[in-house]
N, CA, C and O of each residue as an XYZ file, in Angstrom:
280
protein
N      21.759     -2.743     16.425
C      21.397     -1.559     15.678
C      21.287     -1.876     14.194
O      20.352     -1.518     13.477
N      22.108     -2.429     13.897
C      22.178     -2.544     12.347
C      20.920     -3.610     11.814
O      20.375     -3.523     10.713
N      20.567     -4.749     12.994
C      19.627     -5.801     12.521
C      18.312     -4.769     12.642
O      17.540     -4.910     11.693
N      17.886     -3.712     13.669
C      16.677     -2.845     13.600
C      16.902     -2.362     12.238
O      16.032     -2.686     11.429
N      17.981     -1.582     11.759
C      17.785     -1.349     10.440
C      17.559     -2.018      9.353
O      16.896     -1.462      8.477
N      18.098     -3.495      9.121
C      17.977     -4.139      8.156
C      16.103     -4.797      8.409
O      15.455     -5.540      7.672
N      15.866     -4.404      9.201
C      14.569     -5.019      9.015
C      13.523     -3.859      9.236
O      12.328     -4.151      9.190
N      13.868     -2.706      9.445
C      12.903     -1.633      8.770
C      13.727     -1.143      7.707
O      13.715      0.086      7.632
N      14.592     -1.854      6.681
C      14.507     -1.630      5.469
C      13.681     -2.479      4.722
O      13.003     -2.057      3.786
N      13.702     -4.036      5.194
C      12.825     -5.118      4.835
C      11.369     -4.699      4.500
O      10.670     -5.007      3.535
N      11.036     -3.674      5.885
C       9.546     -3.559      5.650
C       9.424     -2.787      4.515
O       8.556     -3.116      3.707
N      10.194     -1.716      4.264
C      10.062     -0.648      3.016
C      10.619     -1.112      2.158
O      11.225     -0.249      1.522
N      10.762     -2.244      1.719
C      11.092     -2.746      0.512
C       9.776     -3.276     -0.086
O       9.376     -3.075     -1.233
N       8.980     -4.212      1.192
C       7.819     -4.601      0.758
C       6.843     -3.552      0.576
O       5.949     -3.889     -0.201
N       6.726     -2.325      1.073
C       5.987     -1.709      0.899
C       5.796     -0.994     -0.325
O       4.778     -0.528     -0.838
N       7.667     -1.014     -0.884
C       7.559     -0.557     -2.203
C       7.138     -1.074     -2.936
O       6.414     -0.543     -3.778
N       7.516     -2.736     -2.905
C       6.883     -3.705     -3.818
C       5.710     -3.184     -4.231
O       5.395     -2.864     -5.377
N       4.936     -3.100     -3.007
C       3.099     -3.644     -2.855
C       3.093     -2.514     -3.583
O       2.897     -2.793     -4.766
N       3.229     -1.293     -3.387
C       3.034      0.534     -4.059
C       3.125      0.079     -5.198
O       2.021      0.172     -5.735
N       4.188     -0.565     -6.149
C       4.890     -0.496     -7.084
C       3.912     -1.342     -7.911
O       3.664     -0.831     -9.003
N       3.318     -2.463     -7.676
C       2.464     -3.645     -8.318
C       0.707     -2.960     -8.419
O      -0.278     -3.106     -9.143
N       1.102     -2.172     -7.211
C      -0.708     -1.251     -7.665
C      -0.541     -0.215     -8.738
O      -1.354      0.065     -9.619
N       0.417      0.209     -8.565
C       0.888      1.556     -9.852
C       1.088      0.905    -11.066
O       0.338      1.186    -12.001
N       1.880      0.170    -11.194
C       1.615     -0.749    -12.443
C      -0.015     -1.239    -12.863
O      -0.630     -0.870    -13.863
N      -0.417     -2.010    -11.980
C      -1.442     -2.734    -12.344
C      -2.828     -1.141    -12.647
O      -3.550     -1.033    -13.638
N      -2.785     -0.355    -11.674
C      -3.813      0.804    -12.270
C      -3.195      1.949    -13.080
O      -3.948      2.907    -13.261
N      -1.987      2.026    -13.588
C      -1.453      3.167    -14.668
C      -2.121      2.966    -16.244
O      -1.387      2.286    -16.962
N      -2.938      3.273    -16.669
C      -3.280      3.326    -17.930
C      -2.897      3.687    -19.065
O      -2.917      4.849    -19.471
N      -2.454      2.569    -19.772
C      -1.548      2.649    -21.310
C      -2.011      3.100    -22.206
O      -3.213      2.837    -22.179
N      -1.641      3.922    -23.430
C      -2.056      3.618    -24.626
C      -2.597      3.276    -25.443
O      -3.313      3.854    -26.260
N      -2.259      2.104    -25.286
C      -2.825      0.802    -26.283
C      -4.304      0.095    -25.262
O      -5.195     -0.619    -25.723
N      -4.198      0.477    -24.106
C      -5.614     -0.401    -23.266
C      -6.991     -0.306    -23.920
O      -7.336      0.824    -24.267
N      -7.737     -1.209    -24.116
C      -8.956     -1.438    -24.391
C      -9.900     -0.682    -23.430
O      -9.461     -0.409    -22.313
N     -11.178     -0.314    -23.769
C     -11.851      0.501    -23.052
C     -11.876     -0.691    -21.442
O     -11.638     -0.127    -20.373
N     -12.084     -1.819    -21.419
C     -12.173     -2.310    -20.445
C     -11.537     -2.619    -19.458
O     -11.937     -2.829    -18.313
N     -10.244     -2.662    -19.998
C      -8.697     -2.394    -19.217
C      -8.453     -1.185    -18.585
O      -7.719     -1.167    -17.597
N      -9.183      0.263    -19.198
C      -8.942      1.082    -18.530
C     -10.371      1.534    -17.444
O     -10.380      2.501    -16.682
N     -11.523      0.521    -17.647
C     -12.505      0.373    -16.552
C     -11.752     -0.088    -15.545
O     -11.554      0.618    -14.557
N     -11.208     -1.390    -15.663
C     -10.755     -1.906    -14.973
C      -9.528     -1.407    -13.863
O      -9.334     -1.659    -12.674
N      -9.007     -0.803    -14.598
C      -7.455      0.049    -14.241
C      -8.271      1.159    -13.205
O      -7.906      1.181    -12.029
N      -9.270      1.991    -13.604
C     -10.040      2.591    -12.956
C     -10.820      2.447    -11.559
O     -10.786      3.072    -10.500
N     -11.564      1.300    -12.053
C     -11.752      0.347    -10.687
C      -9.888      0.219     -9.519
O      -9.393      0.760     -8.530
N      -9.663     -0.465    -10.168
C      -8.148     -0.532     -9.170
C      -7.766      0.609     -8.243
O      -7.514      0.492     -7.044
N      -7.757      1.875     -9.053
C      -7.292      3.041     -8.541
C      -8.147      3.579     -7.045
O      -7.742      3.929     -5.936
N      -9.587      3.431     -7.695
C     -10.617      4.031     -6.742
C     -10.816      2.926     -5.417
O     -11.190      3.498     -4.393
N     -10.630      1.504     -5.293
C     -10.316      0.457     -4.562
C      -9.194      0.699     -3.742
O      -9.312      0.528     -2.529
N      -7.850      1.164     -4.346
C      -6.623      1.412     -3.426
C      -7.277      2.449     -3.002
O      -7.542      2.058     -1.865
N      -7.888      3.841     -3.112
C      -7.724      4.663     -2.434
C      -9.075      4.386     -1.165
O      -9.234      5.087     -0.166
N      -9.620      3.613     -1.421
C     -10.754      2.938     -0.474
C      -9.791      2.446      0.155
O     -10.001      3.346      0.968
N      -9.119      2.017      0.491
C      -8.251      0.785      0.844
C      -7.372      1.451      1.855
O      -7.248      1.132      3.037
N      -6.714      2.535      1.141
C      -6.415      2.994      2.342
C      -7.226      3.989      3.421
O      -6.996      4.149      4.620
N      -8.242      4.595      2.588
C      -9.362      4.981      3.792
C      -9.517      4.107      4.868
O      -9.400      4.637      5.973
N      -9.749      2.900      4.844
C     -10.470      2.001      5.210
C      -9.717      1.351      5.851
O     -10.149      0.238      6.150
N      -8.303      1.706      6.347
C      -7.006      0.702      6.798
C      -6.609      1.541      7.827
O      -6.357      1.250      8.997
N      -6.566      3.132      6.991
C      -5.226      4.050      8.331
C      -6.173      4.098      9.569
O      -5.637      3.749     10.621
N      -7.051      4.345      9.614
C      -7.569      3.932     11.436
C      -7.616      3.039     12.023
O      -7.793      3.212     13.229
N      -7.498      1.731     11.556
C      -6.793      0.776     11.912
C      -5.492      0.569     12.318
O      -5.096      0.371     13.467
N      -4.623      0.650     10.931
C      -3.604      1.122     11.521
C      -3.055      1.851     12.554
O      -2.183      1.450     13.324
N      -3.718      3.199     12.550
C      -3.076      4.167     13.927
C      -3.706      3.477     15.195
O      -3.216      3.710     16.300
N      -4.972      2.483     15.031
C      -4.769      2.436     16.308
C      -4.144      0.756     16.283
O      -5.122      0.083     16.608
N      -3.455      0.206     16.143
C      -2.436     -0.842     16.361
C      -1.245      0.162     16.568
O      -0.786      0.143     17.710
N      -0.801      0.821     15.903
C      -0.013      1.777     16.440
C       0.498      2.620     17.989
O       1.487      2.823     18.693
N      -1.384      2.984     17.858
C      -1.459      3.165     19.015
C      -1.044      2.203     20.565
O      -0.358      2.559     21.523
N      -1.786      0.869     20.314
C      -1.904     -0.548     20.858
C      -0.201     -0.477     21.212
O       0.388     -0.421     22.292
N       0.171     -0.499     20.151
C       1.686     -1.114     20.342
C       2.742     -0.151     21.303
O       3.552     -0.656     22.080
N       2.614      1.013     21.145
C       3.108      2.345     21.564
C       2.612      1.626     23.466
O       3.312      1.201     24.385
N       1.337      1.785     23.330
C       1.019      1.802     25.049
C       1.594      0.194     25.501
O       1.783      0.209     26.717
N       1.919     -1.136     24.924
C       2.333     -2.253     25.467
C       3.480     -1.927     25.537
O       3.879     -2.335     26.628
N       4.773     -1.108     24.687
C       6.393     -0.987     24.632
C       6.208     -0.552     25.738
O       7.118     -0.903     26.489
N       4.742      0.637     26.679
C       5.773      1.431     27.574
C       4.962      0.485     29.088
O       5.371      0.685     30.232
């Protein structure tokens, strides 16, 4: 029990990571140059492609996995 937990904490650690390094990398500062915040811009509209473009995938490995456990 405790190793299922320590390793779906593992996964949400990385997941925070990954969240955490896109929020950084597309949050727009202050001080950014017009191209930094193109850029930062680009980033934002890419993650949210990104996950368009993933969760049906995802659900169906999800799915996949759900029908091999049973």
């Amino acid at each position: 029990m405790a190793e299922e937990n320590a390793g779906a904490q593992g996964v949400q650690d990385a997941t925070k990571g990954a969240f955490q390094w896109w929020k950084e990398k597309s949050t727009i500062q202050p001080g950014d140059s017009f191209g930094q915040k193109v850029l930062k811009v680009i980033y934002k509209i890419g993650g949210v492609l990104a996950m368009i473009i993933f969760s049906p995938l995802l659900l169906l490995a999800f799915l996949i996995a759900f029908l091999v456990a049973l």
